[in-house]
C-alpha positions as CSV (number, residue, x, y, z in Angstrom):
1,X,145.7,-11.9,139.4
2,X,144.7,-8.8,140.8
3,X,147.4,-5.5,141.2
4,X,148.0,-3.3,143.9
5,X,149.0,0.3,143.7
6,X,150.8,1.8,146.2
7,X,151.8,5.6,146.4
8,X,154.5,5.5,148.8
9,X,156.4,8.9,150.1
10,X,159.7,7.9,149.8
11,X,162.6,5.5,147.7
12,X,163.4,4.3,151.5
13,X,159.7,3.5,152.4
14,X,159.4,1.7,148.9
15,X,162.3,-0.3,149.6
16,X,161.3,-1.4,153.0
17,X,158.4,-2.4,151.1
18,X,159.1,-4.7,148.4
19,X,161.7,-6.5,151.2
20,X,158.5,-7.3,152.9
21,X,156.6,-8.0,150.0
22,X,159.4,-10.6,148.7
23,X,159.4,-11.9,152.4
24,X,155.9,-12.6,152.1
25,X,156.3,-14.5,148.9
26,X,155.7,-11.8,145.7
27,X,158.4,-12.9,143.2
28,X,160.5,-9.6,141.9
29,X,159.1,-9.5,138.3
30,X,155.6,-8.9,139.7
31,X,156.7,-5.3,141.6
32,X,156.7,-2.2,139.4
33,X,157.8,1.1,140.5
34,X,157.1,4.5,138.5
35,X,158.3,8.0,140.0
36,X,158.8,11.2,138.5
37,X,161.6,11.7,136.6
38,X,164.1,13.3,138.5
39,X,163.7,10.4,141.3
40,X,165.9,7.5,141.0
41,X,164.8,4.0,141.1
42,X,168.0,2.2,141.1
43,X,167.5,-0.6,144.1
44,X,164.2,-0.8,142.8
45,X,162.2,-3.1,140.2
46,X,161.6,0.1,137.7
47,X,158.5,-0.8,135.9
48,X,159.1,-1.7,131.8
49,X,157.5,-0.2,128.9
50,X,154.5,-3.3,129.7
51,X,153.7,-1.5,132.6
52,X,153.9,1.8,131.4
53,X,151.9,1.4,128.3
54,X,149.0,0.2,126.8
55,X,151.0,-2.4,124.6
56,X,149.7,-5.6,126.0
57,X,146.2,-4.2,124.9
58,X,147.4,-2.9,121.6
59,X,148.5,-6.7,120.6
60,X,145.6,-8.2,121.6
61,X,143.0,-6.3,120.2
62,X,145.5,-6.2,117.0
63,X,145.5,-9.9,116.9
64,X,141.9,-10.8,117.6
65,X,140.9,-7.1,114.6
66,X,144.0,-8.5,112.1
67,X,142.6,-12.1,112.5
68,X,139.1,-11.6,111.8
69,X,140.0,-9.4,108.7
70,X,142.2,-11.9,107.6
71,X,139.7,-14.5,108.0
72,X,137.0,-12.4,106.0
73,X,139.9,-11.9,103.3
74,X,140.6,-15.5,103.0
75,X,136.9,-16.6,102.8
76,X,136.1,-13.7,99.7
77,X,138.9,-15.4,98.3
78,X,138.1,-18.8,98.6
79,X,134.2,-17.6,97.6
80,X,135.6,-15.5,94.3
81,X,139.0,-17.4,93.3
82,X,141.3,-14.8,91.6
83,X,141.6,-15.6,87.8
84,X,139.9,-19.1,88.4
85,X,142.1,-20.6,90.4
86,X,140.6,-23.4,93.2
87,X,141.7,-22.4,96.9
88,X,141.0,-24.2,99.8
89,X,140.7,-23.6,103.4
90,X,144.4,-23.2,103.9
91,X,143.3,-19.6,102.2
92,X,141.2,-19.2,105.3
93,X,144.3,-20.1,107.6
94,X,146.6,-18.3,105.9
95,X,144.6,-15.1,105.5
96,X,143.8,-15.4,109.1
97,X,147.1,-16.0,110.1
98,X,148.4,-13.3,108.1
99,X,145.8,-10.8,109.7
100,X,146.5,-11.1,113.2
101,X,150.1,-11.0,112.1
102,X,150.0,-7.4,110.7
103,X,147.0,-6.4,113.0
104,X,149.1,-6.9,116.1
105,X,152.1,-5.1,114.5
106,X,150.3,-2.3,113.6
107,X,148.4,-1.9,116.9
108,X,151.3,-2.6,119.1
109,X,153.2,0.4,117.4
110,X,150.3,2.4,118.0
111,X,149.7,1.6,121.4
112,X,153.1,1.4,122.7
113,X,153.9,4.8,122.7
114,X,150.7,5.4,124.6
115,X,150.3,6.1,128.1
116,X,149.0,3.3,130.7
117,X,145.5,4.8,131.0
118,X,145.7,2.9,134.6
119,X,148.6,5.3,136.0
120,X,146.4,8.3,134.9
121,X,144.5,8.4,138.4
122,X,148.3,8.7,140.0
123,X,149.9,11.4,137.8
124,X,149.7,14.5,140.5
125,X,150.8,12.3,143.1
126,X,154.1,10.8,141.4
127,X,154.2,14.4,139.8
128,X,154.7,15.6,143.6
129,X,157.4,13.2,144.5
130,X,156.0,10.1,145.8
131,X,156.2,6.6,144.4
132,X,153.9,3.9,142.8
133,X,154.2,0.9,143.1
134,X,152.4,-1.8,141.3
135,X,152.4,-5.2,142.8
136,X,150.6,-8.0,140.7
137,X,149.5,-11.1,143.4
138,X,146.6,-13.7,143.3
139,X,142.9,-12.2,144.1
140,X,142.9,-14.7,147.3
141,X,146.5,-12.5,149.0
142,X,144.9,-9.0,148.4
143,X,143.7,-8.3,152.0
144,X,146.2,-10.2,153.4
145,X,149.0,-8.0,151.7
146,X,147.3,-5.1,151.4
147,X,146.9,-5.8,155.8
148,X,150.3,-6.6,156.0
149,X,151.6,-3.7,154.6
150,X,149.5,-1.0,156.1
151,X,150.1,-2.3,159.3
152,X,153.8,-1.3,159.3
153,X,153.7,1.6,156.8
154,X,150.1,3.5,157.2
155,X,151.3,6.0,155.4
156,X,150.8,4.0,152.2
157,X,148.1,4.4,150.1
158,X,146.4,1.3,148.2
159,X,143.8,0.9,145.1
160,X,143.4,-2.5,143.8
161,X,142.5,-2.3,140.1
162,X,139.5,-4.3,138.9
163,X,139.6,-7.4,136.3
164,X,138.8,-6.5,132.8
């Protein structure tokens, strides 16, 4: 999956834009729109605190940091028993388990009261009244959508943001 961004003038423009973008086959929960905050995006799919965060990182580099600690935990306890007692590798799966557990809540906390790093590039722009929108399609429709729509709204502006 590759996404889109848009900066689109106006709510009307938008609209007329994710009509054509459902036409074409995008399914409403991959459209995002983020404006400024005296704009209103009621007929429009406003994008959710996924979108406007780094929280999907936060859990995943909680979960893979909480799980390796865990694992190390679980394996210094197995390798030096606490008062003699024999532990076996459910110690590693536990501790491992447990680690990714508290890693990802404490991460996603963190980072989900952080600012998508993504939307940075976009701040003056929404700032000045127009509107992003993100649309999340397969890597093989990119130049086909990204055609389609600038063919019947140039005034749009497109970046397509890279894999990671």
């Amino acid at each position: 999956m590759r996404r889109l961004f848009f900066l689109i003038p106006t709510v009307e423009q938008t609209e007329a834009i994710v009509s054509e973008l459902e036409d074409f086959g995008v399914p409403h929960k991959h459209l995002h729109a983020v404006a400024s905050i005296d704009q209103s995006l009621q007929a429009l799919p406003e994008a959710n605190v996924w979108q406007r965060t780094e929280l999907a990182h936060g859990l995943e580099w909680g979960t893979g940091i909480g799980g390796t600690a865990g694992l190390l935990g679980g394996l210094m306890t197995v390798a030096f028993p606490p008062g003699g007692i024999v532990l076996g590798g459910g110690a590693l799966l536990i501790g491992a388990a447990a680690g990714a557990g508290v890693g990802a809540a404490v991460m996603g906390l963190i980072k989900g009261h952080e600012h998508n790093h993504q939307l940075d590039d976009f701040k003056p722009e929404i700032e000045q009244g127009e509107i992003l929108l993100m649309v999340d399609i397969p890597k093989q429709d990119v130049d086909e959508v990204s055609d389609i729509i600038l063919s019947h709204h140039p005034e749009a502006h497109i970046k397509v943001s890279e894999p990671k």
